[in-house]
TORTIRO-308348 format. One record per residue (C-alpha): residue number from 1; residue in three letters; x, y, z. Coordinates in Angstrom, 2 decimals. Layout:
BEGIN
{NUM,'ALA',{X,Y,Z}} ...
END
This chain:
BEGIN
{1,'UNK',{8.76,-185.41,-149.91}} {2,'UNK',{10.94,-188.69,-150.29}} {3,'UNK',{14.39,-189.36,-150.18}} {4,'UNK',{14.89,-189.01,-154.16}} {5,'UNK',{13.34,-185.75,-153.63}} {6,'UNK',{15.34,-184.79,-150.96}} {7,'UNK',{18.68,-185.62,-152.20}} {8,'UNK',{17.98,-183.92,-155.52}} {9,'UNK',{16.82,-180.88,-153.96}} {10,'UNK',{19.24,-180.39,-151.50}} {11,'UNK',{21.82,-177.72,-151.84}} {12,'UNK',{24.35,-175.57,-149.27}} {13,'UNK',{22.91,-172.81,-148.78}} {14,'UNK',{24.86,-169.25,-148.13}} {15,'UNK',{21.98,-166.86,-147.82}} {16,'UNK',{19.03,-167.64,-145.07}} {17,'UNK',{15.99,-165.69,-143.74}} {18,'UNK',{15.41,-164.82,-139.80}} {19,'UNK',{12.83,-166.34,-139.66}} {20,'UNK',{13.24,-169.18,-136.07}} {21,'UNK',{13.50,-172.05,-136.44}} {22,'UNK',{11.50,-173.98,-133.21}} {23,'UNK',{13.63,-176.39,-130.46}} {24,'UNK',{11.50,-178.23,-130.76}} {25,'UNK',{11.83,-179.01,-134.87}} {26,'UNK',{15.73,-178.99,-134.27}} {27,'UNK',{15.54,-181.68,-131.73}} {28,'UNK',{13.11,-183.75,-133.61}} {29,'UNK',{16.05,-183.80,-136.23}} {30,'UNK',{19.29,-184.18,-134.15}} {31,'UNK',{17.05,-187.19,-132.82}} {32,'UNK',{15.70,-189.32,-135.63}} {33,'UNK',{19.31,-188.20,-137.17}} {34,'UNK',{20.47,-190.50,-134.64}} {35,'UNK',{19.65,-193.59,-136.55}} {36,'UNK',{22.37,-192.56,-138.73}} {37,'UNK',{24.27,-195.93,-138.82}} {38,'UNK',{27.98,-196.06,-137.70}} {39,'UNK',{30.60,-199.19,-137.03}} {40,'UNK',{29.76,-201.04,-134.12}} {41,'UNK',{26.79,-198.31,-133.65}} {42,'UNK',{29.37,-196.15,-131.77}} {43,'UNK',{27.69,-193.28,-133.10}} {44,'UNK',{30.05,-191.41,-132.23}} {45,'UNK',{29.22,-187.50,-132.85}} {46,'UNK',{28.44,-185.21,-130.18}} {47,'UNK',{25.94,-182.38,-131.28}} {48,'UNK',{25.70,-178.42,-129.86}} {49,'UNK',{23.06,-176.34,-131.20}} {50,'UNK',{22.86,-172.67,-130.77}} {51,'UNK',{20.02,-170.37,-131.49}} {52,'UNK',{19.29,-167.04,-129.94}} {53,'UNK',{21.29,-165.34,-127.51}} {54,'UNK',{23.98,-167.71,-127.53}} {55,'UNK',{24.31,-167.97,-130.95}} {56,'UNK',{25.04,-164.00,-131.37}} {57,'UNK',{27.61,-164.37,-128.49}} {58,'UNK',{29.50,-167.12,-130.88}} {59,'UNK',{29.32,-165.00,-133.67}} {60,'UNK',{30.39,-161.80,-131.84}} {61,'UNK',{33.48,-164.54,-130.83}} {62,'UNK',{34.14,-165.48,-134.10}} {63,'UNK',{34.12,-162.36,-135.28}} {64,'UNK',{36.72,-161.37,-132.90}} {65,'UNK',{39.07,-164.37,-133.57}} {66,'UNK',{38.87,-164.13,-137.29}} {67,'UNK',{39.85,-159.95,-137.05}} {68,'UNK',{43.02,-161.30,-135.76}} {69,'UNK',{43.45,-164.12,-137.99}} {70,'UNK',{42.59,-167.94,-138.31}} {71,'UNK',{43.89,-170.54,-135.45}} {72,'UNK',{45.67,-173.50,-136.17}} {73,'UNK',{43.16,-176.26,-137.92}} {74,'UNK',{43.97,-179.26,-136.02}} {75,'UNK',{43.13,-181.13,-139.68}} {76,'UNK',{43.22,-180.06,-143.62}} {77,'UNK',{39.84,-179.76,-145.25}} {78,'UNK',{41.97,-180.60,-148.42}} {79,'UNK',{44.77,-182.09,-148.27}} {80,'UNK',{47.49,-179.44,-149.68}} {81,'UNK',{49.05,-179.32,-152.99}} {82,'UNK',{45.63,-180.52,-153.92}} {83,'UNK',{45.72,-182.66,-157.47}} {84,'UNK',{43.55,-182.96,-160.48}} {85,'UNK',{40.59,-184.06,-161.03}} {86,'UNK',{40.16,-182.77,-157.57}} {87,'UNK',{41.76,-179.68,-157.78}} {88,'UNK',{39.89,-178.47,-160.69}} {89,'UNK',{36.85,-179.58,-159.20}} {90,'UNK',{37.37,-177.16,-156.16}} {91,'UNK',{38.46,-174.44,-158.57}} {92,'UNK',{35.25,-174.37,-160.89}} {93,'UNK',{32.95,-174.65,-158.13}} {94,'UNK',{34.64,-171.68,-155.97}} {95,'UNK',{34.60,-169.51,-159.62}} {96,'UNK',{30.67,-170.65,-159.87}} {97,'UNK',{30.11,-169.78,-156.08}} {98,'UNK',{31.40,-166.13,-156.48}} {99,'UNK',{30.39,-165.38,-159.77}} {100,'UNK',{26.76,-165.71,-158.42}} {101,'UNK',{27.53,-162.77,-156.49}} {102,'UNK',{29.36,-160.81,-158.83}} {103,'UNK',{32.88,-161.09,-157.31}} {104,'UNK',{35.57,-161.25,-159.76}} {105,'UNK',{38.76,-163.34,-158.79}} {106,'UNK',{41.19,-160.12,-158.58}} {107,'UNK',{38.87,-158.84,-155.64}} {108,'UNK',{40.34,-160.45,-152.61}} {109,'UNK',{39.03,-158.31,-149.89}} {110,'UNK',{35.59,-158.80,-151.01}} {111,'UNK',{36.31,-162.70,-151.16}} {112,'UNK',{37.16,-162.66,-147.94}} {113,'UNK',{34.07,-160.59,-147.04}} {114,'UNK',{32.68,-163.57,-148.09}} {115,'UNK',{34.62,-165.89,-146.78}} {116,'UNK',{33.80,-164.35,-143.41}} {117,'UNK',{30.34,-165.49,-143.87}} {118,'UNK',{30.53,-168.34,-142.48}} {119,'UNK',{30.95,-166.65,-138.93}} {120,'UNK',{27.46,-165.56,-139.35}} {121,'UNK',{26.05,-169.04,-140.43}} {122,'UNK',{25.09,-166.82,-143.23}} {123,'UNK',{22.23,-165.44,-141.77}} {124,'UNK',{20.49,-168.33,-140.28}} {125,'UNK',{19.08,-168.70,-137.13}} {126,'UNK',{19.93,-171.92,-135.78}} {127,'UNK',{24.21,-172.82,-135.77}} {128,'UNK',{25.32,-176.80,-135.45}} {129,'UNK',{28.75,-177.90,-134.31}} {130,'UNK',{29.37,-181.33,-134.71}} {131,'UNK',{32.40,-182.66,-132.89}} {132,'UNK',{34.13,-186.27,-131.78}} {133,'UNK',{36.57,-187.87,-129.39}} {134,'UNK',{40.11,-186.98,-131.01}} {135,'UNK',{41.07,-190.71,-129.76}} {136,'UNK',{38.78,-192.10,-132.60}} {137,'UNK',{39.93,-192.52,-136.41}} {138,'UNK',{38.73,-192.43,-139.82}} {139,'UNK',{36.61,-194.93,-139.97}} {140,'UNK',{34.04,-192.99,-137.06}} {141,'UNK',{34.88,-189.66,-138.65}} {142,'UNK',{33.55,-191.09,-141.66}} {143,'UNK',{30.45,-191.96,-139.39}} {144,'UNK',{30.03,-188.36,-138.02}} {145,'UNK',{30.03,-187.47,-141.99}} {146,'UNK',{27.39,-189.80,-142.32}} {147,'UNK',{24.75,-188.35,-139.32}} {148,'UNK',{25.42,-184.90,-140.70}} {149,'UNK',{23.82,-185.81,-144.28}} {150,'UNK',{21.03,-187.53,-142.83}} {151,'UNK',{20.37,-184.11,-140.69}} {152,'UNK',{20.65,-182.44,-144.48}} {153,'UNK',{18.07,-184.52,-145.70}} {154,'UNK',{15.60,-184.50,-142.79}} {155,'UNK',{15.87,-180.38,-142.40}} {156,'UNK',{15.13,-180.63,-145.98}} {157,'UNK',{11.85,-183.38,-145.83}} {158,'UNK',{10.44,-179.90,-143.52}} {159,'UNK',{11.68,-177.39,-145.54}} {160,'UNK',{14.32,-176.23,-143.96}} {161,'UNK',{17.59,-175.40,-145.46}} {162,'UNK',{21.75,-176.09,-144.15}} {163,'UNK',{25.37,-175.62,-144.98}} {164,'UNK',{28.02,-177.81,-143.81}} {165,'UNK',{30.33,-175.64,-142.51}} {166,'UNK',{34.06,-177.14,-142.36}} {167,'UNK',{35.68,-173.84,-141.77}} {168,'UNK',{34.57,-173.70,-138.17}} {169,'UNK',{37.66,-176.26,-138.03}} {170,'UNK',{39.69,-172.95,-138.45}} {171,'UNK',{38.38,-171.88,-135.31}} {172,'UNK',{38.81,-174.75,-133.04}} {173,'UNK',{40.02,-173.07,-129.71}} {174,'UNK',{37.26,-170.33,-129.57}} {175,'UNK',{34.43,-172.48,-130.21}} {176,'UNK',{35.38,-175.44,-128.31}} {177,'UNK',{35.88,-172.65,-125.63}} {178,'UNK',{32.44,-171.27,-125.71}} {179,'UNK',{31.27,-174.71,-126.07}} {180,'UNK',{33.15,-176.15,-122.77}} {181,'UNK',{34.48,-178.99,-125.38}} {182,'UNK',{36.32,-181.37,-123.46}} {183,'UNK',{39.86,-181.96,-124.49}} {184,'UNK',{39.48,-184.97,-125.61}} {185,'UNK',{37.18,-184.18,-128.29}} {186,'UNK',{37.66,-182.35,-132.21}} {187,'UNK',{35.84,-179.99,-133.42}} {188,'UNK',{34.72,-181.52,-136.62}} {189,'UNK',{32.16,-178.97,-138.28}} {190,'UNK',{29.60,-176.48,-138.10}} {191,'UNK',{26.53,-176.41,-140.22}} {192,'UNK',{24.34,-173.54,-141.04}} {193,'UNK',{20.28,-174.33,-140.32}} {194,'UNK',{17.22,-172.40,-141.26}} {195,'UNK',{14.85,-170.85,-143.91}} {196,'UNK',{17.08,-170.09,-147.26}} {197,'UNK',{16.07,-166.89,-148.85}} {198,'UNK',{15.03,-167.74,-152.20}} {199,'UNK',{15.44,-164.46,-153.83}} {200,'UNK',{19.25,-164.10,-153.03}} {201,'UNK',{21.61,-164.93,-156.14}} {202,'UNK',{24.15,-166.74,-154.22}} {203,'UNK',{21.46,-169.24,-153.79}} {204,'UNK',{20.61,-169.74,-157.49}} {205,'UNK',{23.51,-171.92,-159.04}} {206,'UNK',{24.12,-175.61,-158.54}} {207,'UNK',{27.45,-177.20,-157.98}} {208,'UNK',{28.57,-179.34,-160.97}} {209,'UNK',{28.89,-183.13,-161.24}} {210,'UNK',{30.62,-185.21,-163.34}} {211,'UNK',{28.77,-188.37,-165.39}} {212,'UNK',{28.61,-191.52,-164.30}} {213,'UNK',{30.91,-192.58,-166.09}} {214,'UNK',{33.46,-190.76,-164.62}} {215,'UNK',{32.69,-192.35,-160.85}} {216,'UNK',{31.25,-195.84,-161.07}} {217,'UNK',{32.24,-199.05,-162.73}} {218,'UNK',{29.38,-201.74,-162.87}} {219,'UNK',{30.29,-205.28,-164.06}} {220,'UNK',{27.81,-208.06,-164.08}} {221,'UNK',{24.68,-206.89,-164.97}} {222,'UNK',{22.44,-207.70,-167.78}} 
END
């Protein structure tokens, strides 16, 4: 598989088999992920990755934390009051998302069924937290955004599946707990890793782009 291939193929996943994934595989990745380029190669993420035993313990956690509601994100994932095109965007593809699995928008507590998902790295066997020293700014953030896509497209190249999982932000203070984060550092993300399961429906639709048009401008070409 090349990159094309990988990039076109490449979707988050919300429904993955139990089948393991080796250490072995999931270091090979975290390590030639490490290329990723950054400014001034500060390369600045910091990776945990949790299979196994630990891995249920985090979950069990999470679990816990989110029965008595979300903690204090220590950043938005969207920046409130969110406007259009953006907005919109973020509507249509949450619509698409749960209409794959049959929940209409007037069923909240199944939404949040849902929602609650993401505890359980929905179903896959290997969980990734990405995190970065809070001291650093937008420009390295934008870095740590970057090594997480190339781990997308390598888990893909050996067919492997993820999710990029931003609402582990919500739960900064019990992973960085169970993680022994030092203060100085953010938790960033999580990101789902394993075997999807090709016969669930969630995994069937594709998020929607817009043309070309509507992104790029090209001047000077023939």
């Amino acid at each position: 598989m090349n990159v094309t291939e990988a990039v076109a193929v490449r979707i988050s996943v919300r429904a993955f088999r139990p089948d393991p994934v080796s250490g072995a595989l999931v270091r090979e990745i975290l390590e030639l992920a490490h290329r990723a380029p950054s400014g001034g190669n500060l390369h600045p993420w910091r990776v945990h990755a949790l299979a196994g035993a630990p891995l249920e313990a985090l979950k069990a956690k999470g679990m816990a934390t989110l029965a008595a509601g979300l903690e204090a994100s220590e950043y938005d994932v969207y920046p409130p009051e969110l406007w259009d095109p953006f907005r919109t965007r973020r509507f249509v593809c949450g619509e698409d998302l749960y209409a794959s699995v049959d929940i209409p928008r007037e069923d909240k507590a199944a939404r949040l069924r849902q929602m609650a998902r993401n505890v359980e790295f929905f179903g896959a066997p290997v969980g990734l937290f990405f995190s970065l020293d809070r001291r650093l700014g937008a420009p390295q953030w934008s870095d740590v955004g970057m090594y997480m896509q190339t781990v997308m497209l390598l888990a893909v190249e050996r067919g492997l599946d993820t999710c990029a999982q931003e609402f582990w932000a919500r739960l900064p203070k019990t992973v960085g707990d169970f993680l022994g984060l030092p203060d100085d550092h953010i938790l960033f993300s999580g990101m789902a890793l394993g075997y999807r399961d090709p016969d669930a429906p969630i995994n069937s639709w594709r998020s929607r782009r817009d043309p070309f048009e509507a992104f790029a401008d090209m001047r000077g070409f023939d």
